[in-house]
C-alpha atoms as a printed R data frame, in Angstrom:
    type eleno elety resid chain resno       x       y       z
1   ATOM     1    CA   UNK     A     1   9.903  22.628  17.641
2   ATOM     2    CA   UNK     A     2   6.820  22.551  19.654
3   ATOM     3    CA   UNK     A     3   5.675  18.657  21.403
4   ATOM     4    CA   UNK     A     4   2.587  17.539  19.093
5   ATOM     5    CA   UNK     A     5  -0.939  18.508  20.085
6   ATOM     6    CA   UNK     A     6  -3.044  16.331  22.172
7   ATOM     7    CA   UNK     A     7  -5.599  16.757  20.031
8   ATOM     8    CA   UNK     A     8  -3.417  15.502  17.442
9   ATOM     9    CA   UNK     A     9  -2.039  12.416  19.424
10  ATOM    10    CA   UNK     A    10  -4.307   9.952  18.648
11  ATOM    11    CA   UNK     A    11  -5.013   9.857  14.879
12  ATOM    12    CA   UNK     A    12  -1.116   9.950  14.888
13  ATOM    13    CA   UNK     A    13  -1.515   6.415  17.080
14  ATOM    14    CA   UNK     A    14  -4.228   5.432  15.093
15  ATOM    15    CA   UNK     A    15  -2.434   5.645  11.924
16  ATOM    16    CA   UNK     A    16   0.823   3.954  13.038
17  ATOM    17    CA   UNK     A    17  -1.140   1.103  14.564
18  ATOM    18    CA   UNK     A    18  -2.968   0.441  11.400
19  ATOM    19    CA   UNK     A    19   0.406   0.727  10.016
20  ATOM    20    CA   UNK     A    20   1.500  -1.731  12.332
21  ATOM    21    CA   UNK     A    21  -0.906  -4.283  11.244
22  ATOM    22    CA   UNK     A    22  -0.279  -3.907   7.549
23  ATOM    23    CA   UNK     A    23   3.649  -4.396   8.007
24  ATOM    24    CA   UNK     A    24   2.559  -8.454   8.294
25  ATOM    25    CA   UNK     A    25   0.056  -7.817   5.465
26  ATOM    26    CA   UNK     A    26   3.052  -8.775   3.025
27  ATOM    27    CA   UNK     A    27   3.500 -12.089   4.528
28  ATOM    28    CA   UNK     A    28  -0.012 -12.880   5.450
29  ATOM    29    CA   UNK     A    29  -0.347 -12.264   1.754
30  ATOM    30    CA   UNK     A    30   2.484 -14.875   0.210
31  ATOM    31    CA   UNK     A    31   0.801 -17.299   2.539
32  ATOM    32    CA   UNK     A    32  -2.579 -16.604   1.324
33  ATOM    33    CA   UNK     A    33  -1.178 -16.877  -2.493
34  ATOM    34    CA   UNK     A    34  -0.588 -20.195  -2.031
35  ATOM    35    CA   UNK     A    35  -4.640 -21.467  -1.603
36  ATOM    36    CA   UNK     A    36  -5.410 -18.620  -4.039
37  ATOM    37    CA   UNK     A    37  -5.306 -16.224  -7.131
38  ATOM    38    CA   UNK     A    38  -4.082 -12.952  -5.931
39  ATOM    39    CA   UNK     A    39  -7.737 -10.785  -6.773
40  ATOM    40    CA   UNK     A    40  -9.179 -13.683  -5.112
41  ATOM    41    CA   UNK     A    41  -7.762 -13.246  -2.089
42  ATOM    42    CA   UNK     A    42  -7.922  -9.884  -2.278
43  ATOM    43    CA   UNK     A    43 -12.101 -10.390  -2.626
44  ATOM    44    CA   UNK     A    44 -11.639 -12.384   0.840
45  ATOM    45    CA   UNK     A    45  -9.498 -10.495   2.686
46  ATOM    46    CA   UNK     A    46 -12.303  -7.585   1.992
47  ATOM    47    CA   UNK     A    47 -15.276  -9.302   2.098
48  ATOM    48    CA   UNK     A    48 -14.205 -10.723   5.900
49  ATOM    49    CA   UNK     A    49 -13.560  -7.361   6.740
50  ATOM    50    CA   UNK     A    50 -16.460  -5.656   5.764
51  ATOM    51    CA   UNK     A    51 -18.410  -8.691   7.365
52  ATOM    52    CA   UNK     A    52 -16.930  -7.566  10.840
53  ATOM    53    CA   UNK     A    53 -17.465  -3.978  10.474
54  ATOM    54    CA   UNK     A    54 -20.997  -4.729   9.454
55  ATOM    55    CA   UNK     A    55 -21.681  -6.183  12.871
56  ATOM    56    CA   UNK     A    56 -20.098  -3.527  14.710
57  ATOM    57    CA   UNK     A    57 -21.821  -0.990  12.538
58  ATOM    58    CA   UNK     A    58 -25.036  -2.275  13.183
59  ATOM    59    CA   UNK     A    59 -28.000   0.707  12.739
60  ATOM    60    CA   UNK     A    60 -25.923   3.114  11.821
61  ATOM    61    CA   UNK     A    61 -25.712   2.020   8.574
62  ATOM    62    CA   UNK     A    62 -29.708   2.873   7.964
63  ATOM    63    CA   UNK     A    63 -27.860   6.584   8.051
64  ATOM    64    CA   UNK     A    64 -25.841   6.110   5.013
65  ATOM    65    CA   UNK     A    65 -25.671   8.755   2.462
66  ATOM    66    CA   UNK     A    66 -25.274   9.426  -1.098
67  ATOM    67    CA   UNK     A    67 -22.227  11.388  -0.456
68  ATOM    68    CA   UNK     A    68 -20.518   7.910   1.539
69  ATOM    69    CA   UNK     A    69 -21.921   5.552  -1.588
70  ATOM    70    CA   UNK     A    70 -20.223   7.257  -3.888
71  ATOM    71    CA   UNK     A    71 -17.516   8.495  -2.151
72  ATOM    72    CA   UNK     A    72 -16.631   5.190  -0.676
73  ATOM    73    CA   UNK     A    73 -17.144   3.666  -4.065
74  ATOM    74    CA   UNK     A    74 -14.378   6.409  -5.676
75  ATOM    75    CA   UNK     A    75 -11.942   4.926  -2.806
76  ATOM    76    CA   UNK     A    76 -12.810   1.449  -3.277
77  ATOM    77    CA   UNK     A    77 -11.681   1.648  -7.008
78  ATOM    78    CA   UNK     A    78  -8.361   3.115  -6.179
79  ATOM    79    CA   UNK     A    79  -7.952   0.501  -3.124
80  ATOM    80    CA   UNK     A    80  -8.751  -2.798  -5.798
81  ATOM    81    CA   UNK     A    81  -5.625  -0.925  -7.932
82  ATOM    82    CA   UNK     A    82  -3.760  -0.630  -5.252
83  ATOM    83    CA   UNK     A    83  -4.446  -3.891  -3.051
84  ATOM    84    CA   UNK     A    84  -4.716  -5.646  -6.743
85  ATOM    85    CA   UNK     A    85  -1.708  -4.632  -7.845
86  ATOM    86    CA   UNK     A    86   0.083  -5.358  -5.048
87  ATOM    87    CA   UNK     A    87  -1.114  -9.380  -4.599
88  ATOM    88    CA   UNK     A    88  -0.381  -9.204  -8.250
89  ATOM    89    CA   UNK     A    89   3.291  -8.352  -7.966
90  ATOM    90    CA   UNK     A    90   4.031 -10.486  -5.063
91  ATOM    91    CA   UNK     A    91   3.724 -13.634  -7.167
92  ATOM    92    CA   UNK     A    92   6.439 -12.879  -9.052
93  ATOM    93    CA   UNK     A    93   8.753 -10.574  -7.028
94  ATOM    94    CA   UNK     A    94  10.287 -10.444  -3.832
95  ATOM    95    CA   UNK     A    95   8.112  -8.763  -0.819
96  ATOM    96    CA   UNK     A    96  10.679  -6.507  -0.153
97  ATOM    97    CA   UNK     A    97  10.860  -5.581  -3.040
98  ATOM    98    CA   UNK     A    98   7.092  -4.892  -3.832
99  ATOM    99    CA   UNK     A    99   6.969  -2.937  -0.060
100 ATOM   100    CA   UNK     A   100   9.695  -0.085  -1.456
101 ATOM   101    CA   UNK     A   101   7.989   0.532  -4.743
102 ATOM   102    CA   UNK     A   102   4.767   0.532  -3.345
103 ATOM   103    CA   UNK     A   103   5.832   2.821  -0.816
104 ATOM   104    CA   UNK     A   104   6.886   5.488  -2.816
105 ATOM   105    CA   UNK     A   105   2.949   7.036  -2.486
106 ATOM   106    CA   UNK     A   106   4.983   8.723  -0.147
107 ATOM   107    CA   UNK     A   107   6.099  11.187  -2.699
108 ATOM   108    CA   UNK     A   108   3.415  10.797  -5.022
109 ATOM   109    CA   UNK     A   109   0.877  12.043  -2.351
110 ATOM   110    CA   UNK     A   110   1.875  15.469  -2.208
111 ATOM   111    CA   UNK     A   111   2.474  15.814  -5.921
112 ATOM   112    CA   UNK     A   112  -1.220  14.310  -6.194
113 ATOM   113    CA   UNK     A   113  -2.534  16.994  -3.868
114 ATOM   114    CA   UNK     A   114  -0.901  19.620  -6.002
115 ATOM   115    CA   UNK     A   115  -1.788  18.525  -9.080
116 ATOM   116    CA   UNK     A   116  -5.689  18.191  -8.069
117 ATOM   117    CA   UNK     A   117  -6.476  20.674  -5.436
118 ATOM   118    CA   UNK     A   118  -3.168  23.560  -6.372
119 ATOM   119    CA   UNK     A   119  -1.964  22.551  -2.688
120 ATOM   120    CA   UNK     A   120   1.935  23.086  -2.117
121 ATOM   121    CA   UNK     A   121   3.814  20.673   0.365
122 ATOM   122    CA   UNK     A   122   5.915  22.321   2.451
123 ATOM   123    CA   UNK     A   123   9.767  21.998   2.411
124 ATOM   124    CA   UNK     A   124   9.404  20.308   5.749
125 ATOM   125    CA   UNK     A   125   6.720  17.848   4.934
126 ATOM   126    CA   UNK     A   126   8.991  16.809   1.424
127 ATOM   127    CA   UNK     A   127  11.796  16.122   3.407
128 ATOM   128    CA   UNK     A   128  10.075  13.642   6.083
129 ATOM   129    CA   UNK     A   129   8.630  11.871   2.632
130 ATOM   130    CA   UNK     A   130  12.131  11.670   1.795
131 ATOM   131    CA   UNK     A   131  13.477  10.539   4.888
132 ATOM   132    CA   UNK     A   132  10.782   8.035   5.313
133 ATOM   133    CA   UNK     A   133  11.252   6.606   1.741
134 ATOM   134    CA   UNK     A   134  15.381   6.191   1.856
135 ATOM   135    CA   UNK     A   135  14.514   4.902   5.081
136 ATOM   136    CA   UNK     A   136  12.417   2.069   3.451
137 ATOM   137    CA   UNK     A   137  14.654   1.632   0.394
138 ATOM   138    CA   UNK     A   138  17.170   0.685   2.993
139 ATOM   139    CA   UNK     A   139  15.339  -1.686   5.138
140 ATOM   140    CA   UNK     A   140  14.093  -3.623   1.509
141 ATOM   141    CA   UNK     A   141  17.624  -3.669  -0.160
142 ATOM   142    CA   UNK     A   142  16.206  -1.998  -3.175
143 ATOM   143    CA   UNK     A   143  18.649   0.526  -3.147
144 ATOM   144    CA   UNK     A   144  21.529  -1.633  -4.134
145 ATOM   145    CA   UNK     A   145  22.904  -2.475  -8.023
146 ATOM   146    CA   UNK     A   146  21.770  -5.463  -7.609
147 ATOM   147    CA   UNK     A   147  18.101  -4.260  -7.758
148 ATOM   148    CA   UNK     A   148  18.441  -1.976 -10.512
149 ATOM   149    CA   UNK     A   149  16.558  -4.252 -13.258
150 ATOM   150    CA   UNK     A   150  13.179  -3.597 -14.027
151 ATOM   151    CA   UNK     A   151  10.198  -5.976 -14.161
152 ATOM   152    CA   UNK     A   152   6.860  -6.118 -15.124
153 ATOM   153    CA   UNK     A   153   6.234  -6.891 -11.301
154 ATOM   154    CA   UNK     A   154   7.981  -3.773 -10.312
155 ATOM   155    CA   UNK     A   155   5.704  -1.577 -13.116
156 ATOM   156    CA   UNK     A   156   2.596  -3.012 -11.056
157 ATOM   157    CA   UNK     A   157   4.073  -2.205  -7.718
158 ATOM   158    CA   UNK     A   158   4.358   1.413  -8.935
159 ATOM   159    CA   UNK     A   159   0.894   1.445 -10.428
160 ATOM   160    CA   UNK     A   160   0.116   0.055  -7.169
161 ATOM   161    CA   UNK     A   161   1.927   2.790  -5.914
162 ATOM   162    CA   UNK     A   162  -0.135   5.836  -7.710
163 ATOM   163    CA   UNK     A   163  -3.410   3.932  -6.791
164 ATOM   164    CA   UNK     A   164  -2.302   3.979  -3.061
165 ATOM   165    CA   UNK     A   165  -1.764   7.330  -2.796
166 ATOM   166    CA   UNK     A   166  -4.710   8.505  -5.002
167 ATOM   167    CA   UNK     A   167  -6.469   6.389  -2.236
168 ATOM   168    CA   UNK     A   168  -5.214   8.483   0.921
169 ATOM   169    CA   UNK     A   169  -5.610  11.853  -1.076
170 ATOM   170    CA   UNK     A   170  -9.599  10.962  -1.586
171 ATOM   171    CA   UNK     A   171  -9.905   9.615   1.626
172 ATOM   172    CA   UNK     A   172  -8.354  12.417   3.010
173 ATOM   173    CA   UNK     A   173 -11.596  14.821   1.318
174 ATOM   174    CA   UNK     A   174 -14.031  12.506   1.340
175 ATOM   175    CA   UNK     A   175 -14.014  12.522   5.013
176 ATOM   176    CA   UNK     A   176 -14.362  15.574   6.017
177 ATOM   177    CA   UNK     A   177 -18.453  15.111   5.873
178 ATOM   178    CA   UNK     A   178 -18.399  11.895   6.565
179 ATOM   179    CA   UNK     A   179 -19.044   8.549   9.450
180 ATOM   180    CA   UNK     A   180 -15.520   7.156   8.943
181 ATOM   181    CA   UNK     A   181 -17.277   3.236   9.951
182 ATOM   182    CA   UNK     A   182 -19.515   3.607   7.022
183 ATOM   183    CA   UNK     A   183 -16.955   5.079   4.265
184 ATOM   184    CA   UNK     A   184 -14.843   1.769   5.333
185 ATOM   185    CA   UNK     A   185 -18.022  -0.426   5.239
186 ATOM   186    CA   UNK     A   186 -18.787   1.009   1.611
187 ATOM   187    CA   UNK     A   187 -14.789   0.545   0.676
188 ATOM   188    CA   UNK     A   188 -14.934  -2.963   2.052
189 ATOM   189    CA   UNK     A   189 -17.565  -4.070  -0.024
190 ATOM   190    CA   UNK     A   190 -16.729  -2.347  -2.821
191 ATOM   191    CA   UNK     A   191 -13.604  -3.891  -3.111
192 ATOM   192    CA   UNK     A   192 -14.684  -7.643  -2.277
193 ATOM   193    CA   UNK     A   193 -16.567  -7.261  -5.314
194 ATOM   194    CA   UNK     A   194 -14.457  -5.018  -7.644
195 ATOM   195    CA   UNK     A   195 -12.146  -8.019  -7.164
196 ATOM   196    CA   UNK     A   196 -13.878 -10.860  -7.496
197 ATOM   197    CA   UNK     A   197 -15.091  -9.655 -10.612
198 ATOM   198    CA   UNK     A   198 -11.508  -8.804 -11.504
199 ATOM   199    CA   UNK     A   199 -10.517 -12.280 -10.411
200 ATOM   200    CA   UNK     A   200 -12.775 -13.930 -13.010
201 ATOM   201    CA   UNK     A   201 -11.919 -11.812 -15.634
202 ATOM   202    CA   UNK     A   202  -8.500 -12.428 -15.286
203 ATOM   203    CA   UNK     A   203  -9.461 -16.207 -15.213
204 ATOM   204    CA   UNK     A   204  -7.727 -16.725 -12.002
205 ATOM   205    CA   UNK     A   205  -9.109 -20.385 -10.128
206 ATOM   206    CA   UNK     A   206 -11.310 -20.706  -7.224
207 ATOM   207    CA   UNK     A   207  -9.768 -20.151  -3.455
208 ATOM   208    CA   UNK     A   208  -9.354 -23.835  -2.335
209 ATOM   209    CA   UNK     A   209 -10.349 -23.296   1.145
210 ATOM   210    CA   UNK     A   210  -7.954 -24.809   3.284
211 ATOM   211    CA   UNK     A   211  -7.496 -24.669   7.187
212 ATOM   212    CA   UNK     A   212  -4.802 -22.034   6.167
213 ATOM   213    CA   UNK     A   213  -6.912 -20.094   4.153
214 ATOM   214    CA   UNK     A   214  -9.738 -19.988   6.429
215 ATOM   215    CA   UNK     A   215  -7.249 -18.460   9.312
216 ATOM   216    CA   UNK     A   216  -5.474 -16.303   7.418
217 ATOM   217    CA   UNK     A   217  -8.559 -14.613   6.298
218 ATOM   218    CA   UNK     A   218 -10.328 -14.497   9.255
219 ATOM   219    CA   UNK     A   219  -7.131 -12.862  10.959
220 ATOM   220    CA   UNK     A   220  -6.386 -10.671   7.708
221 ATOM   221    CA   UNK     A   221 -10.363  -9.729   7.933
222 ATOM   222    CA   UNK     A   222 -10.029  -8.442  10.991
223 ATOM   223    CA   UNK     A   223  -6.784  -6.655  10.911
224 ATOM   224    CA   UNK     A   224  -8.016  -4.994   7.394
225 ATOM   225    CA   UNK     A   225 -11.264  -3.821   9.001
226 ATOM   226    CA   UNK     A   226  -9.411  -1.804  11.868
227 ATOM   227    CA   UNK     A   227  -6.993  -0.240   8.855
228 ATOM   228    CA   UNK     A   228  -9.656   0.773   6.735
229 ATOM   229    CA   UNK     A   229 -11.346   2.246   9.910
230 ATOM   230    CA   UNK     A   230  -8.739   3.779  11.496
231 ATOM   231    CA   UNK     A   231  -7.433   5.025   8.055
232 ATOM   232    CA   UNK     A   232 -10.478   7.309   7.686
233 ATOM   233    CA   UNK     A   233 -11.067   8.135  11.310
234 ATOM   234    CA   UNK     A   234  -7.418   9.623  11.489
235 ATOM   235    CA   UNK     A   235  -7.477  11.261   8.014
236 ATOM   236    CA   UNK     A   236 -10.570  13.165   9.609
237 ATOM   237    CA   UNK     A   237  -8.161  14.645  11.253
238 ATOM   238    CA   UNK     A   238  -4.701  14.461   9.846
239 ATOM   239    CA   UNK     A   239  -3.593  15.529   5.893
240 ATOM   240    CA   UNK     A   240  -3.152  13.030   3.629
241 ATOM   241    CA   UNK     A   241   0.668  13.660   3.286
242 ATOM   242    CA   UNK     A   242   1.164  13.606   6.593
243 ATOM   243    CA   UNK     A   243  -0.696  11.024   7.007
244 ATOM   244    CA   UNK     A   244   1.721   9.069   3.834
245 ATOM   245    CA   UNK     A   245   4.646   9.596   6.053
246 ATOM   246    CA   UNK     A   246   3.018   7.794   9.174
247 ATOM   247    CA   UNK     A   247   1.504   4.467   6.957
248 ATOM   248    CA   UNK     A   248   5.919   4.551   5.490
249 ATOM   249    CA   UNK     A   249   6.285   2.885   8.978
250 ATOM   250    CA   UNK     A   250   4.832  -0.163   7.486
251 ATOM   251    CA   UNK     A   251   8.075  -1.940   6.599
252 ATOM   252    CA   UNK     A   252   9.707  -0.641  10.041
253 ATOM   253    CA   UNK     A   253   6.985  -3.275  11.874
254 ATOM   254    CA   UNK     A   254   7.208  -5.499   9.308
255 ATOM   255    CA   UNK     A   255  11.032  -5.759   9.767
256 ATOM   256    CA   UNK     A   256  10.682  -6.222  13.562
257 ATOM   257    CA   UNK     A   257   7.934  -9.013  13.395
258 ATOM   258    CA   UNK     A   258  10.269 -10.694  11.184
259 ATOM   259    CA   UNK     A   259  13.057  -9.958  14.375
260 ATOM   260    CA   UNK     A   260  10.475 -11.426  16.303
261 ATOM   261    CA   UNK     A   261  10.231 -14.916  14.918
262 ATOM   262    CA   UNK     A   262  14.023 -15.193  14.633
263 ATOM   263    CA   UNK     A   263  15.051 -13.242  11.266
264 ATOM   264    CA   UNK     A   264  18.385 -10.856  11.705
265 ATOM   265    CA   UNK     A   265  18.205  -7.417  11.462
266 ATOM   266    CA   UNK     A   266  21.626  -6.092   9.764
267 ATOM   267    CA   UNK     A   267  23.108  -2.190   9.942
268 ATOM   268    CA   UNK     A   268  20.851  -1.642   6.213
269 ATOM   269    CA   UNK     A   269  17.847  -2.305   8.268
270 ATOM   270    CA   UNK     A   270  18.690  -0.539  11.747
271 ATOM   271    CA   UNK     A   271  19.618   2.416   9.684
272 ATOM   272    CA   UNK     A   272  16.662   2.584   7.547
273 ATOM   273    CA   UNK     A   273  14.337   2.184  10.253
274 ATOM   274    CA   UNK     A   274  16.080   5.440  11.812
275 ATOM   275    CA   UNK     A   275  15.362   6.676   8.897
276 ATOM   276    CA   UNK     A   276  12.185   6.197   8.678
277 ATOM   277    CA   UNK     A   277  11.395   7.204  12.190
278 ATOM   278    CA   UNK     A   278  13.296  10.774  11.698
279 ATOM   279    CA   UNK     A   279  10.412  11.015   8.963
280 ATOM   280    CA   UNK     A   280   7.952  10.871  10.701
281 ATOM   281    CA   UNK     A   281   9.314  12.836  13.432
282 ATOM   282    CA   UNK     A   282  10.021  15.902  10.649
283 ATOM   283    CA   UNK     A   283   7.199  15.717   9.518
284 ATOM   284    CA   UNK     A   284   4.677  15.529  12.741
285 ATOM   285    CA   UNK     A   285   6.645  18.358  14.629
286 ATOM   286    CA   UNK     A   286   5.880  22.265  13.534
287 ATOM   287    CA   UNK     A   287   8.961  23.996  13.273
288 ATOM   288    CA   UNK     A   288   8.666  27.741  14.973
289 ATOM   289    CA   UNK     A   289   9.379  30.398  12.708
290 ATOM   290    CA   UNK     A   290  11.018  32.956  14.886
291 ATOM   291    CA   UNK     A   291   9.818  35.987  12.795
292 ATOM   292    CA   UNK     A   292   6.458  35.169  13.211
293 ATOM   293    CA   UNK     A   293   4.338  36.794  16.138
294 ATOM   294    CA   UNK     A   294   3.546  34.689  19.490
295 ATOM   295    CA   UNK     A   295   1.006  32.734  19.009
296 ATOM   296    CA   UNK     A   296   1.880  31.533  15.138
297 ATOM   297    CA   UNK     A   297   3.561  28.843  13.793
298 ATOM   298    CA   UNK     A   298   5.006  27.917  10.488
């Protein structure tokens, strides 16, 4: 099992960190549910972070093309189902909850790639996804009896779900022939308005722009615009599967922030998060086929 490439090392640091940063995205979110409609804050949370990556873009933007509009737009549907959905099912349902269904794009990656492009997973790469997702089942309790009843919330956390991964897959071909900063400029906007107009036809009321509100969007604004950036730089590089495996890290950070500020971490959490990390770890290392010639790998 050969150490990972250099050249590899830092979309695998990119993705985790963006992973990182969406782990509080749950809570940020329950907070920000509380000033406003779910789509609504969804429109904000987008629109603040395509406002910052605007400003960093700068001139570069002049250099759009076609390919990005269009592209970006394509993503930007898939990211309002998936982001949507999500906001959606945390008004009713427990976060933990909503984190292991939505996380099961994990699986539904590599079936997507499959079913679109004719592009097998390998043994290898299904077991990570499997690892990774037990290891998240764990850490959200969702893999008890107690959980087995099925909502309408948890139907939109698996819609969410399909959304989500359609969104990596895309990303993942849409950016091999294109500027990563302008596909998530294009996705940003996109979705700040796909959702606002979702918001009002769902007939949710306006934000009421509290002192909470304001910081959790201009926080959540710039955390999203790194994701989406960092998303689509490393996915340059990186294939979308494996790259599904890295972003099921999410509720690993998410459970340690929550250490952090004083919640307990019991032997369902420590052992999912092992989990979770022995994923990843199957999943980024090439196993040597000793049959083949020096020189090849599996």
């Amino acid at each position: 099992m050969p150490p990972l490439s250099s050249d590899l090392r830092l979309p695998y640091v990119a993705i985790v960190s963006a992973a990182a940063l969406w782990g509080s995205g749950f809570y940020l979110t329950r907070l920000g549910l509380s000033d406003s409609g779910a789509l609504g804050f969804v429109a904000l949370r987008m629109g603040a972070a395509a406002l910052c990556l605007m400003l960093l873009a700068g001139k570069s933007l002049q250099h759009i093309t076609k390919h990005e509009v269009l592209g970006g737009c394509l993503v930007a549907l898939t990211a309002l189902i998936g982001y949507g959905g999500t906001a959606i099912a945390l008004e009713t349902e427990p976060s933990a909850r909503v984190a292991f269904l939505s996380a099961t794009y994990v699986l539904i990656v590599p079936a997507i790639q499959l079913l679109m492009y004719g592009e097998k997973p390998s043994p290898q790469l299904i077991l990570g996804a499997f690892f990774a997702l037990l290891g998240v089942g764990l850490m959200s309790g969702s893999l008890t009896a107690d959980a087995a009843d099925f909502s309408l919330g948890d139907m939109i956390s698996l819609l969410s779900a399909v959304a989500i991964a359609t969104e990596i897959v895309l990303l993942g071909r849409i950016m091999r022939s294109a500027d990563p900063t302008r596909i998530a400029v294009v996705v940003l906007v996109s979705t700040a308005v796909l959702s606002a107009m979702a918001s009002g036809v769902r007939g949710e009321p306006l934000p009421v722009f509290t002192p909470q509100l304001f910081g959790i969007i201009a926080v959540f604004g710039i955390m999203t615009a790194y994701i989406q950036f960092a998303m689509g730089w490393a996915q340059k590089r990186i294939s979308a599967p494996k790259a599904a495996v890295i972003y099921a890290t999410e509720p690993l950070f998410a459970a340690l922030i929550g250490y952090a500020v004083g919640e307990a971490l019991g032997v369902n959490e420590l052992l999912g998060g092992l989990l979770i990390v022995l994923g990843v770890l199957v999943t980024a290392f090439r196993i040597r086929n000793p049959h083949l010639r020096s020189g090849q790998t599996s």
